[in-house]
TIGUGU-407852 format. One line per 8 residues: number of its first residue (from 1); for each residue x, y, z of N, C-alpha, C, O, CB. Coordinates in steps of 0.02 Angstrom, whole numbers, plus 50000, padded with zeros to 5 digits. Each point is the difference from the previous one (the first is absolute). Glycine has a CB too. Layout:
# residues N
NUM	X,Y,Z,X,Y,Z,X,Y,Z,X,Y,Z,X,Y,Z ~ ...
***
This chain:
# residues 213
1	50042,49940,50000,49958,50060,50000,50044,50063,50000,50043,50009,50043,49865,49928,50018 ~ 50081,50101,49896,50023,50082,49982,49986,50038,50074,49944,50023,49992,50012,49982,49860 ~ 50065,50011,50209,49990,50034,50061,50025,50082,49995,50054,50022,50019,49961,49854,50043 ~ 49914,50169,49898,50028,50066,50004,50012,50060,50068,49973,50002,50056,49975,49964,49831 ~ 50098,50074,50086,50020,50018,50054,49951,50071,50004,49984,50035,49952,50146,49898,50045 ~ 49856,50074,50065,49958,50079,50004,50046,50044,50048,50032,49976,50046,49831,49976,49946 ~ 50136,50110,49992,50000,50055,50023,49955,50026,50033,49957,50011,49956,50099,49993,49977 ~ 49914,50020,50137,49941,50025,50000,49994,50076,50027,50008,50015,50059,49959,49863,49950
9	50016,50169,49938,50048,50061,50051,49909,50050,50006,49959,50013,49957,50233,50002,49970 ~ 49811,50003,50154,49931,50035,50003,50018,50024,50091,50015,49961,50045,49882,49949,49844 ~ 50097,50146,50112,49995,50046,50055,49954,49996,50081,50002,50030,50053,50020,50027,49829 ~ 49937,49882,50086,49955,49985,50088,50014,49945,49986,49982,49973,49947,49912,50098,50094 ~ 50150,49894,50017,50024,49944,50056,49940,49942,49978,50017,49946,49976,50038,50143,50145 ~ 49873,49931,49892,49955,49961,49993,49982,49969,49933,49980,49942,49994,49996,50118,50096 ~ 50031,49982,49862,50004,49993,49934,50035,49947,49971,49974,49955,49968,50012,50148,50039 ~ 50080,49903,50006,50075,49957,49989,49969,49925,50033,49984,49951,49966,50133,50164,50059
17	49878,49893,50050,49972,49931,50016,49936,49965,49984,49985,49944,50020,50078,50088,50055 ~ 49902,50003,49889,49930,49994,49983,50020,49949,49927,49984,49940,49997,49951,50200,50062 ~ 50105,49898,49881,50024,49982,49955,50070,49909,49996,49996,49948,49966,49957,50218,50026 ~ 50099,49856,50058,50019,49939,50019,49961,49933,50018,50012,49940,49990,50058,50142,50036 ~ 49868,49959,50010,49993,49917,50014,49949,49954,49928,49996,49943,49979,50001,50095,50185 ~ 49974,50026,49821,49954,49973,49932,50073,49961,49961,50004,49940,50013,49876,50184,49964 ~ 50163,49898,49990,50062,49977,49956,50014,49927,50048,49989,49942,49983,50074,50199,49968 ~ 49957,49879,50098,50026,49925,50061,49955,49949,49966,50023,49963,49956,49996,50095,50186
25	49921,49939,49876,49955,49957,49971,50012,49969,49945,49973,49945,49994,49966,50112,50052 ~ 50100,49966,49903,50012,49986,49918,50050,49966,50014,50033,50034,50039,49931,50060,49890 ~ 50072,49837,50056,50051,49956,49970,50035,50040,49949,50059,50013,50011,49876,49882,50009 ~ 50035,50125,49926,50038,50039,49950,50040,50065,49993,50033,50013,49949,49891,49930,50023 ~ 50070,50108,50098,50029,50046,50009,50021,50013,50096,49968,49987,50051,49965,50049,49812 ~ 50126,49991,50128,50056,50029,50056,50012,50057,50013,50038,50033,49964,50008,49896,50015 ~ 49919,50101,50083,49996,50064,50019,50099,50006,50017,50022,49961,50043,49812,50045,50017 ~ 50220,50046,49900,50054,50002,50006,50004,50067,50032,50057,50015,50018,49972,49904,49894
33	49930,50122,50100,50017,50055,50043,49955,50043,49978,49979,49996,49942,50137,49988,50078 ~ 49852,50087,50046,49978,50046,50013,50019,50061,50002,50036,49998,50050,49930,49931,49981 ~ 50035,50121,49951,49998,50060,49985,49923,50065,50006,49948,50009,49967,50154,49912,49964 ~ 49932,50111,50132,49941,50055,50021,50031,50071,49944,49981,50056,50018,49990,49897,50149 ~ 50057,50046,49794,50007,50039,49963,50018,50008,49922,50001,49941,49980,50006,50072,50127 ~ 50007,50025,49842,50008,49996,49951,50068,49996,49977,50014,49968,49949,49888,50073,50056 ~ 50155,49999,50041,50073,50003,50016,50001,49913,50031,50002,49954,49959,50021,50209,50076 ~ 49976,49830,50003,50025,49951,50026,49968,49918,49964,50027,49946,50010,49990,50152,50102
41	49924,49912,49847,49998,49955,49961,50042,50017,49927,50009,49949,49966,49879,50021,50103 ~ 50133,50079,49910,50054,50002,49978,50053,49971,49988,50020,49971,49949,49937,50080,50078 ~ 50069,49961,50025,50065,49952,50046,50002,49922,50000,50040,49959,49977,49953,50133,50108 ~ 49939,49903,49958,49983,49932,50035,49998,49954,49918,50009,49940,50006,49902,50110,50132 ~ 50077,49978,49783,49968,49951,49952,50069,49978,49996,50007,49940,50009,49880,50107,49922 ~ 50180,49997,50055,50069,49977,49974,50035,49925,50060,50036,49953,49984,49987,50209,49961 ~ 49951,49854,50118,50021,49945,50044,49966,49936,49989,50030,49947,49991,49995,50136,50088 ~ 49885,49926,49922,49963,49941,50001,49991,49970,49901,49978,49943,49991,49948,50112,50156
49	50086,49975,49810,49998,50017,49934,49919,49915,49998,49991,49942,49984,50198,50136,49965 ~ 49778,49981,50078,49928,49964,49976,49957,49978,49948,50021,50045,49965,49989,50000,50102 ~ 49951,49927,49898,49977,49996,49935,49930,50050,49986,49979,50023,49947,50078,49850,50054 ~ 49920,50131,50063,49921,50053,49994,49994,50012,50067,50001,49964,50049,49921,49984,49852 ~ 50070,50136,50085,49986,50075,50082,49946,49989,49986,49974,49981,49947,50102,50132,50072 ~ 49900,49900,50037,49912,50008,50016,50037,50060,50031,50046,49991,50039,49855,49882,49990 ~ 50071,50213,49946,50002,50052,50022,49950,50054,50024,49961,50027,49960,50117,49932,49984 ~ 49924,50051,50101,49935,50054,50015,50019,50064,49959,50053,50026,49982,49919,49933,50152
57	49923,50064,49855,50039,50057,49924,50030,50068,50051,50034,50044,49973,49848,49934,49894 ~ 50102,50025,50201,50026,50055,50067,50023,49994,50045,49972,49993,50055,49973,50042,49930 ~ 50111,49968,50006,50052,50001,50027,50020,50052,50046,49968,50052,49989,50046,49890,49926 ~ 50035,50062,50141,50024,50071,50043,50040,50035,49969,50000,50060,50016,49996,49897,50080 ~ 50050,50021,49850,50059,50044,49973,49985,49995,49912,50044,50029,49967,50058,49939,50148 ~ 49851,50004,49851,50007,49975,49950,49941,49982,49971,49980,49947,50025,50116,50030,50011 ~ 49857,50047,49913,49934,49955,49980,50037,49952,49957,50060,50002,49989,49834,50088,50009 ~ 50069,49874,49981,49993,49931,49970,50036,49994,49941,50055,49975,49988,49841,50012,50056
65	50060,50043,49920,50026,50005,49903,50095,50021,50002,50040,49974,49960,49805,50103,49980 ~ 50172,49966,50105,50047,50015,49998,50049,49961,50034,50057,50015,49983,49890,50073,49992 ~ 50047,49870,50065,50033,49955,50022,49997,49939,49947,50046,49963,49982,49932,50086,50137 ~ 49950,49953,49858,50003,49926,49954,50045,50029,49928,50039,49957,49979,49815,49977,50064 ~ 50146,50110,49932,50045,50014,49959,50088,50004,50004,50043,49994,49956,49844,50052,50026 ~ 50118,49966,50085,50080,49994,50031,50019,49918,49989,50043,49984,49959,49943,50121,50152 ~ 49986,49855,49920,49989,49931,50010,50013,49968,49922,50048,49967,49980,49859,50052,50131 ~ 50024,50007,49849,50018,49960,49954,50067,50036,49942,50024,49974,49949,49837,49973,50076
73	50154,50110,50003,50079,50019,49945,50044,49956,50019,50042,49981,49960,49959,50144,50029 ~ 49996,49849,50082,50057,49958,50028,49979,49917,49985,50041,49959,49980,49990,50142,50123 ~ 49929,49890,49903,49983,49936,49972,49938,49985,49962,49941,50003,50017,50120,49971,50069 ~ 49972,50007,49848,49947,50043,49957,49940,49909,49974,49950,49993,49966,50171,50158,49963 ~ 49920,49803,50108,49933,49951,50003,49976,49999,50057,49970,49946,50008,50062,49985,49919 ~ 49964,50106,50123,49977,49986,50062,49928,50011,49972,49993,50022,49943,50108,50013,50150 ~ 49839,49948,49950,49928,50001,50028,49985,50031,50038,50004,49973,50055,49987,49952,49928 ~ 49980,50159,50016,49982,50047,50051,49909,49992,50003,49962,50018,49955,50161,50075,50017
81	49859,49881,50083,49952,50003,49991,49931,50047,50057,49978,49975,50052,50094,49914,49879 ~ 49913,50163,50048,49992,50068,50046,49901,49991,50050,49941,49995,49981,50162,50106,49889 ~ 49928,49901,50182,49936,50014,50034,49979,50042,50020,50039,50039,50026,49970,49898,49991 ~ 49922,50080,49983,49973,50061,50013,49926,50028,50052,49953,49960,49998,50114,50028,49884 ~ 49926,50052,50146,49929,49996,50025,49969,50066,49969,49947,50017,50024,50078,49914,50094 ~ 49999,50103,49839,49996,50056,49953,49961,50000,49965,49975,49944,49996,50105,50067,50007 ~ 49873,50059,49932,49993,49952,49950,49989,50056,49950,49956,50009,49957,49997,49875,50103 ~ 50113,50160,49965,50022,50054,49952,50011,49989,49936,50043,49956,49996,49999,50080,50086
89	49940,49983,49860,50008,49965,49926,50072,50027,49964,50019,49975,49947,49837,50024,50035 ~ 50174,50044,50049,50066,50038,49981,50046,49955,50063,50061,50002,49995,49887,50147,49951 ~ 50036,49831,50085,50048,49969,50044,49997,49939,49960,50044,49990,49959,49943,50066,50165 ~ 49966,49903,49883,49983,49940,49963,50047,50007,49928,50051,49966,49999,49813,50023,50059 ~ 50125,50041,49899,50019,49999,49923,50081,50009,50014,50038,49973,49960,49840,50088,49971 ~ 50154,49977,50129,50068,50002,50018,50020,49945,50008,50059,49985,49990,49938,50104,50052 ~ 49958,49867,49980,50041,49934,50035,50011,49957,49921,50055,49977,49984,49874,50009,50169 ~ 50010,50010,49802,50021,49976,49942,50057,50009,49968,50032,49956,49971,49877,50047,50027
97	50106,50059,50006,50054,50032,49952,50072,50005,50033,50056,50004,49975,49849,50069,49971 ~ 50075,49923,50109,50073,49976,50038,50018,49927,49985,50057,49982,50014,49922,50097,50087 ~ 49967,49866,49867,50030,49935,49994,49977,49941,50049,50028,49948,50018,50066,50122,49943 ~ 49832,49965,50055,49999,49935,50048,49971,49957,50000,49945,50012,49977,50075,50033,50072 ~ 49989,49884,49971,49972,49937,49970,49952,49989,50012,49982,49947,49974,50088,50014,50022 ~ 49871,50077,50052,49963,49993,50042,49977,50065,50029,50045,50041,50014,50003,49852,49995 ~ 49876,50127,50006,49971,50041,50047,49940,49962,50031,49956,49967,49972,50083,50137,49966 ~ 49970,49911,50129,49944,49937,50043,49983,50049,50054,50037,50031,50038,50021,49830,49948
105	49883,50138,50009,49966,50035,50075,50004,49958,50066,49975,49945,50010,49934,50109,49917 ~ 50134,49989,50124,49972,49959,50078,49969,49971,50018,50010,49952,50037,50004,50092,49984 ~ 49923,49981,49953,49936,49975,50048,49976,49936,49958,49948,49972,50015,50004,50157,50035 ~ 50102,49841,49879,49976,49920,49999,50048,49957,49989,50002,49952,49962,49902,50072,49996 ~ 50137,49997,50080,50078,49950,50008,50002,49932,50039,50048,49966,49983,50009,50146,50022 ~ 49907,49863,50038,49987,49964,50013,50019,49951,49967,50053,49969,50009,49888,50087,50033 ~ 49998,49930,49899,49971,49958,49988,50043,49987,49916,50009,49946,49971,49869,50087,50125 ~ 50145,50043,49880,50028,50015,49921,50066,50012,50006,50032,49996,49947,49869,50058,50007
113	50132,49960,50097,50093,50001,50011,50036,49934,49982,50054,49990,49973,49936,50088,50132 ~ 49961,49876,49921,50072,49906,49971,49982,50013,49928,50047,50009,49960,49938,49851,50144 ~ 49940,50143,49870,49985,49988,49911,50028,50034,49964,50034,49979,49953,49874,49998,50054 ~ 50082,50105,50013,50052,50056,49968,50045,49998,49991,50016,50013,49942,49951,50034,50084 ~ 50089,49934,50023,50069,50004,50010,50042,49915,49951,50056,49991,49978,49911,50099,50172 ~ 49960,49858,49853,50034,49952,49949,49988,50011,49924,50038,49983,49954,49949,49935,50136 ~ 49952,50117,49905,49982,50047,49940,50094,50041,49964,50034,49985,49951,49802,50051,50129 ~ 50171,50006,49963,50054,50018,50003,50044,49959,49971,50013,49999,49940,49954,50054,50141
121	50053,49918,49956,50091,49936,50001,49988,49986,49936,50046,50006,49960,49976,49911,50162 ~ 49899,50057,49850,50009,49973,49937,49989,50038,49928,49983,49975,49946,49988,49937,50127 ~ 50046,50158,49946,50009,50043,49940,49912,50051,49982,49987,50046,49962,50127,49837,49982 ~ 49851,50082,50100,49932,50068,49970,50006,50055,50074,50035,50001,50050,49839,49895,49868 ~ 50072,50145,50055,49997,50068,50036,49946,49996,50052,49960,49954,50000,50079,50112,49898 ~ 49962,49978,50141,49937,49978,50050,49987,50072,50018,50044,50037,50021,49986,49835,50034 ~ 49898,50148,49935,49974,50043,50025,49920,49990,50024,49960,49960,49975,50134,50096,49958 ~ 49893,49991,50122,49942,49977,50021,49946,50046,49977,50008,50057,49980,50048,49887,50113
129	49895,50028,49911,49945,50021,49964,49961,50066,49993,49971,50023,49951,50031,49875,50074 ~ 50007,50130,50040,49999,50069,50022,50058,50040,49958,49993,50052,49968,49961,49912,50155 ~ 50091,50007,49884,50069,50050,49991,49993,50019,49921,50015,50050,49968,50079,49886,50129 ~ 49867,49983,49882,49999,50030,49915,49944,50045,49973,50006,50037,49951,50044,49856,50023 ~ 49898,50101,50061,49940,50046,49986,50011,50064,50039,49951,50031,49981,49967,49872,50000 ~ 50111,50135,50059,50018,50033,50019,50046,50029,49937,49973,50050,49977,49997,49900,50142 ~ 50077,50038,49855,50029,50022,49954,49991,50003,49940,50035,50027,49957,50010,49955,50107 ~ 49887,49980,49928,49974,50014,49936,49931,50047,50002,49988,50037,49953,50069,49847,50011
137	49897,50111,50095,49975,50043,50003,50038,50098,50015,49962,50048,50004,49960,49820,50022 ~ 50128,50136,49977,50043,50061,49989,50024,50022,49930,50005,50059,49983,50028,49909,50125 ~ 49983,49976,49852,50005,50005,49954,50068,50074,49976,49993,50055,49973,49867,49869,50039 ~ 50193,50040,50012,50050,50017,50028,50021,50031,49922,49973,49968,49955,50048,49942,50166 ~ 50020,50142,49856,50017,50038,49931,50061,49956,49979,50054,50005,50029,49906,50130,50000 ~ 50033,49839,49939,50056,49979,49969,50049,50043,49965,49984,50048,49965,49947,49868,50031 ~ 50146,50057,50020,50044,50064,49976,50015,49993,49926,50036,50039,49969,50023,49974,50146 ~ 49917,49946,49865,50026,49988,49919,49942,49982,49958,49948,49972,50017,50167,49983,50016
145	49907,50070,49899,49948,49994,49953,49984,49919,49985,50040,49961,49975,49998,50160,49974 ~ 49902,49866,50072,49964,49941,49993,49948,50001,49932,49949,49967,49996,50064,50023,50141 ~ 50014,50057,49810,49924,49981,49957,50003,49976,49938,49958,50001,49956,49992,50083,50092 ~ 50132,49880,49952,49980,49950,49941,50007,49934,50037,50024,49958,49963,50019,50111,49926 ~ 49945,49911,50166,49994,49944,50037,49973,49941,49965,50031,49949,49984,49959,50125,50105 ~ 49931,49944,49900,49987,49932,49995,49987,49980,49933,49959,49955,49995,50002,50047,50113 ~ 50063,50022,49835,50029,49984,49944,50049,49958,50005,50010,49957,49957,49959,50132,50008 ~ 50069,49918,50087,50056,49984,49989,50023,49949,50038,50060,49994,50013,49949,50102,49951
153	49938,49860,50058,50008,49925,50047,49986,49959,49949,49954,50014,49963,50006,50010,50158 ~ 50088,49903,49868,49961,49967,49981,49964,49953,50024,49986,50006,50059,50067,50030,49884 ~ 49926,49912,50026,49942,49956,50032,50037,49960,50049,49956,49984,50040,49965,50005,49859 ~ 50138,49985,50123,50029,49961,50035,50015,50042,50057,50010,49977,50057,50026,49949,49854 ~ 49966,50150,50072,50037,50031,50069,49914,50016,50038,49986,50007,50059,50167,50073,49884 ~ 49814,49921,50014,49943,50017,50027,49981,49914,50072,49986,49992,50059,49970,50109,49785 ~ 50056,49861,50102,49987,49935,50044,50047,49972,50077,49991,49970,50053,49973,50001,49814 ~ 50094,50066,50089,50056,50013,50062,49970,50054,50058,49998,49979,50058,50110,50006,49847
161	49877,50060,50087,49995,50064,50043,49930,49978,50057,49986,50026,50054,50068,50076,49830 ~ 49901,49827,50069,49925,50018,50054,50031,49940,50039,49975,49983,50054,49889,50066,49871 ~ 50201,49913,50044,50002,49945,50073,50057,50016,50029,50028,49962,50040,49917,49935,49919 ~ 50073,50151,50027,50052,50042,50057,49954,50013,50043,50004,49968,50052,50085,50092,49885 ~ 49855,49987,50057,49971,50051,50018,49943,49943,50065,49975,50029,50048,50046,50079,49809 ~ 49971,49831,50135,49977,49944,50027,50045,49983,50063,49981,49976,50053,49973,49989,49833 ~ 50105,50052,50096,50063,49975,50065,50044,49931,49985,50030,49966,50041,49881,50082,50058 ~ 50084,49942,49830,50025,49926,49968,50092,50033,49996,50019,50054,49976,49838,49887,49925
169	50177,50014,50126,50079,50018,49985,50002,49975,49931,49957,49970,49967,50104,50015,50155 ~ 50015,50039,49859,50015,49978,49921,49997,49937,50001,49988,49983,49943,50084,50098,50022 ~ 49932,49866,50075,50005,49923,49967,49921,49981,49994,49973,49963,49959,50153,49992,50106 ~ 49849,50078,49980,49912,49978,50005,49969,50009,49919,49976,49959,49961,50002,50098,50185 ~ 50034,50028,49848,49995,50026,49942,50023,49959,49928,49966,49991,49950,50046,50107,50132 ~ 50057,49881,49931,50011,49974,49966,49957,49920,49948,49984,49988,49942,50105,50096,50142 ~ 49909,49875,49993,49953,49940,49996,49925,50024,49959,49977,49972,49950,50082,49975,50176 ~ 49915,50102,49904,49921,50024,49975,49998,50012,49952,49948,49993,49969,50019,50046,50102
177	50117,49998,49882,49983,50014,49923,50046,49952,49954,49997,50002,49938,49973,50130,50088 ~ 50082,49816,50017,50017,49965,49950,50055,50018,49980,50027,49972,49952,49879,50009,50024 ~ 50125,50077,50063,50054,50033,49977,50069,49994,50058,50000,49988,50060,49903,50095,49870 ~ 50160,49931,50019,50041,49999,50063,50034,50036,50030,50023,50047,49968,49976,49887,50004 ~ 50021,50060,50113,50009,50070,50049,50017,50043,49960,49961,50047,49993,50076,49913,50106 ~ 50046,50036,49848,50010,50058,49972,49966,50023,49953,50008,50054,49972,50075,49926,50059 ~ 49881,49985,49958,49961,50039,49949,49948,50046,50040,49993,50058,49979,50019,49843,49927 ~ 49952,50078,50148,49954,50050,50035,50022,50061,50038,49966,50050,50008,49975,49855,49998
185	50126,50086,50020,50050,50046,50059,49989,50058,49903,49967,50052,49999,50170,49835,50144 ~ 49901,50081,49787,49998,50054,49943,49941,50038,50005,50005,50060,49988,50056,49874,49937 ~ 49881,50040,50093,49928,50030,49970,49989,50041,50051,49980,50056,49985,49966,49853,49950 ~ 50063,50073,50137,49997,50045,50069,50048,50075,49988,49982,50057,50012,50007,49816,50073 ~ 50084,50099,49886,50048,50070,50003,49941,50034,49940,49981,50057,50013,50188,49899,50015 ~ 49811,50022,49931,50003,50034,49921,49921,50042,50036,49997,50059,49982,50074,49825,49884 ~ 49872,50094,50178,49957,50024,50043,50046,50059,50017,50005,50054,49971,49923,49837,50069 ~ 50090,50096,49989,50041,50058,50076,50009,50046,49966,49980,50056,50015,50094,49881,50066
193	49971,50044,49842,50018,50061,49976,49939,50050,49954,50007,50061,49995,50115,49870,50009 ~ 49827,50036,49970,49946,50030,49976,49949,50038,50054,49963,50049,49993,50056,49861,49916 ~ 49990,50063,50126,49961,50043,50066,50024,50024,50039,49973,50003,50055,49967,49949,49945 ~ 50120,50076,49990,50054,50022,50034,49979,49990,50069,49966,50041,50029,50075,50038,49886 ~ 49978,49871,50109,50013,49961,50069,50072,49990,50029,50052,49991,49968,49849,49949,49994 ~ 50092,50064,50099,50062,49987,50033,50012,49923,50005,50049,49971,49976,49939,50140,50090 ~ 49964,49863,49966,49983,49917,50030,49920,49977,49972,49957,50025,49964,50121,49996,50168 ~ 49928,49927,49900,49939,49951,49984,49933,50008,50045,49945,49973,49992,50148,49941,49974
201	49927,50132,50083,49932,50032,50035,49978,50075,49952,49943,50021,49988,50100,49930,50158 ~ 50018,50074,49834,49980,50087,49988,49960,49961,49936,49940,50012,49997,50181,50108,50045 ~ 49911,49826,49894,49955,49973,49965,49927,50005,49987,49961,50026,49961,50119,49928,50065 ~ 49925,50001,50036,49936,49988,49992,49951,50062,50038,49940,50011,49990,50099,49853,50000 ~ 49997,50162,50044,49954,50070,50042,49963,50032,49922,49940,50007,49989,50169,50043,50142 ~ 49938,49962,49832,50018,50060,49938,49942,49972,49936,49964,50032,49962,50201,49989,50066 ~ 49846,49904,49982,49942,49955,49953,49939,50025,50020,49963,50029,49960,50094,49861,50033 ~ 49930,50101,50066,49926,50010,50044,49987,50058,49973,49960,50006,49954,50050,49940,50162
209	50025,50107,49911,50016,50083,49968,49939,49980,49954,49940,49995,50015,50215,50052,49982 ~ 49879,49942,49941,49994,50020,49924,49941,49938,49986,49986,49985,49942,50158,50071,50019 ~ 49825,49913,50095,49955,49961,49990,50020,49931,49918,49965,49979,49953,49949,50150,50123 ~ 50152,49859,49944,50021,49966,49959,49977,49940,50010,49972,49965,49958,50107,50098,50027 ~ 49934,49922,50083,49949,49924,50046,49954,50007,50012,49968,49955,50028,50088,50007,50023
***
């Protein structure tokens, strides 16, 4: 068994132990260290060099997006995956664009932190349901010209983009169309770059956008 390593960095004591013991429970993942801050999870990733942060998006010295963007310049396959009790749509769309593998509300971690976080390990994105209607009901300005878009998909990226947009990793994807990883990881970059995306969440955020899905 693959035993990933977590990071868990969040500012109330209760939180951290609230989160450990849900992960404890899991065979498949290893709480490697805690961090009450954004500096010191910093620090703490180069010692424990973890595979996926579970980060709070508020922090004492540091919000979220900006820590998850530090994180991932330094390790640029790591898994940041951002929690929140927020449900600011400019904070939210920050955390996308900083790179993160994941946005999950507090109040249903429980029950969606082991699924999410294996969601994660195996290459799809995880966002929660709120976080995405929240950001699409804002209907956030996009900084770049989007209006020869959907001319300009073809039928495979289209088929690619709605089982991204499902939470299927590239091999899943792959199996469902018959195609292989590298060929789907091609159709995902050749996405990213037509919808000018950073990652595979801003993707699919940007799809929703333009009511592409």
């Amino acid at each position: 068994m693959n035993v990933q390593k977590i990071l868990v960095v969040d500012d109330h004591p209760l939180v951290l132990r609230g989160i450990r013991q849900v992960l404890e429970s899991a065979e498949d993942f290893r709480v490697v260290g805690e961090s009450t801050s954004g500096s010191e999870a910093l620090e703490l990733m180069g010692k424990v060099r973890p595979d996926i942060i579970v980060l709070d998006l508020r922090l004492p010295d540091l919000l979220g997006p900006d820590v998850c963007r530090e994180m991932l310049a330094r390790t640029p396959s790591l898994k940041v995956v951002i929690l929140t009790a927020f449900d600011d749509p400019k904070i939210l769309w920050a955390c996308v664009e900083a790179g993160a593998a994941g946005i999950l509300l507090k109040g249903s971690l429980e029950l969606d932190l082991v699924r999410a976080l294996r969601d994660v390990s195996a290459g799809c994105m995880v966002m929660d349901k709120t976080v995405s209607q929240v950001l699409h009901n804002a209907n956030l300005l996009v900084k770049n010209d989007h209006g020869n878009v959907y001319g300009g998909l073809r039928s495979r990226e289209y088929d690619v983009l709605r089982l991204l947009a499902q939470g299927m990793s590239t091999r899943e994807i792959g199996t469902a169309l018959g195609l292989r990883t590298n060929t789907v990881r091609s159709y995902t970059q050749s996405l990213m770059e037509k919808l000018q995306a950073h990652n595979r969440v801003q993707l699919v955020v940007v799809a929703n956008r333009l009511h592409l899905i």
